[in-house]
Each structure stands twice: as C-alpha cells, then as structure tokens.
N, C-alpha and C positions, 0 to 999 in steps of 0.2 A: 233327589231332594237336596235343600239347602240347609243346612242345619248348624245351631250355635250352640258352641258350649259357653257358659255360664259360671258364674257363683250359686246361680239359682238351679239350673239345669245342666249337672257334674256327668249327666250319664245319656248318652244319645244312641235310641234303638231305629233301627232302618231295616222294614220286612220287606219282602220281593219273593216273585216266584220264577222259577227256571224253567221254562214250557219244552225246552230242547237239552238234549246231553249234548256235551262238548267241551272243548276247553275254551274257557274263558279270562281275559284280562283284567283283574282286580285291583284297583288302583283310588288313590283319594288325595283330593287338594285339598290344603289345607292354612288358611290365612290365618296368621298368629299376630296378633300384637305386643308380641313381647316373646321371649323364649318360651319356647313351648311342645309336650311332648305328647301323640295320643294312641293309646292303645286303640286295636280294631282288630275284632275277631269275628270271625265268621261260624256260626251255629245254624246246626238243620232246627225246624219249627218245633221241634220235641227237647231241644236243648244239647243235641249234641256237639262238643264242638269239630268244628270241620279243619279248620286252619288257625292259630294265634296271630297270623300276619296274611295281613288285607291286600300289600303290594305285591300280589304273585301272579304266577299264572296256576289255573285251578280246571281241571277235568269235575264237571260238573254234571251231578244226573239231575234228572226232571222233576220236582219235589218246591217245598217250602221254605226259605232261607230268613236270617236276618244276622246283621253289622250288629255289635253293642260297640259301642267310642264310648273309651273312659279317659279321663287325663291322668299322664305318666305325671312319675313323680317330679316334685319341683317344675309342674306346667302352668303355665298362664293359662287363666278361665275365661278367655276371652277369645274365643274361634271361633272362623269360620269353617263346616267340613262339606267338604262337595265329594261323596263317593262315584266312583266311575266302575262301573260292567261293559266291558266292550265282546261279545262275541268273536273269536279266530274262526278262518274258514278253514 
C-alpha cells in the first residue's frame, strides 16, 4: 500500500498476513519533502511487538502482522511510505 503521513494523519497502520514461515525482507520507501524521520515497527495482531526496525531481515511464522509509522522527532508531515515484504528462498 501507499500511504501519507500528514498533519492530519501522524500515525499509519498497515495489517498483512504471513501464510508461509520464513525469512523475509522488511524494507520501506520513503519520499520526504523536507527533512524527515519515521518510526516503523512491526507488531503481531495481539499487539506484540516483533521488531522496533522495519529495515531488516526477519524469520517470520505464519500468523497476523501489522507496520505502525510514526514520525521521529523533528520530522516533516508530509510523506510518502511504500512498505516492501519481499519473501528469500
């Protein structure tokens, strides 16, 4: 999905589900117009969190996920965030 952060919309939640265990590539673009910094963490559907950083690589089981993006301090509210999940063989 393509998602904006805002003055209006400070907090961007993104669900997904993992139908295969494995490790996976966790990665997000992110178009700023102006200096800008964004939190993204990774929570299982019950609220646990899984990882504080989005850019990693992640051994992932079969279950319910979701991203929350918040902006770091002193960030511009003006983003574009394109998350990426790429499956490793």
């Amino acid at each position: 999905p393509i998602l904006w952060m805002t003055e209006e919309s400070q907090v961007a939640h993104v669900s997904f589900s993992i139908t295969e265990a494995g490790n996976y590539d966790l990665d997000t673009y992110y178009k700023d117009f102006g200096y800008s910094y964004q939190n993204a963490m990774l929570y299982k559907s019950d609220g646990t969190l899984v990882s504080y950083d989005w850019r990693t690589f992640l051994n992932l089981q079969p279950g319910e996920y979701f991203i929350e993006f918040t902006p770091g301090y002193y960030s511009d509210l003006f983003v574009l965030v394109i998350p990426k999940i790429i499956k490793q063989p």
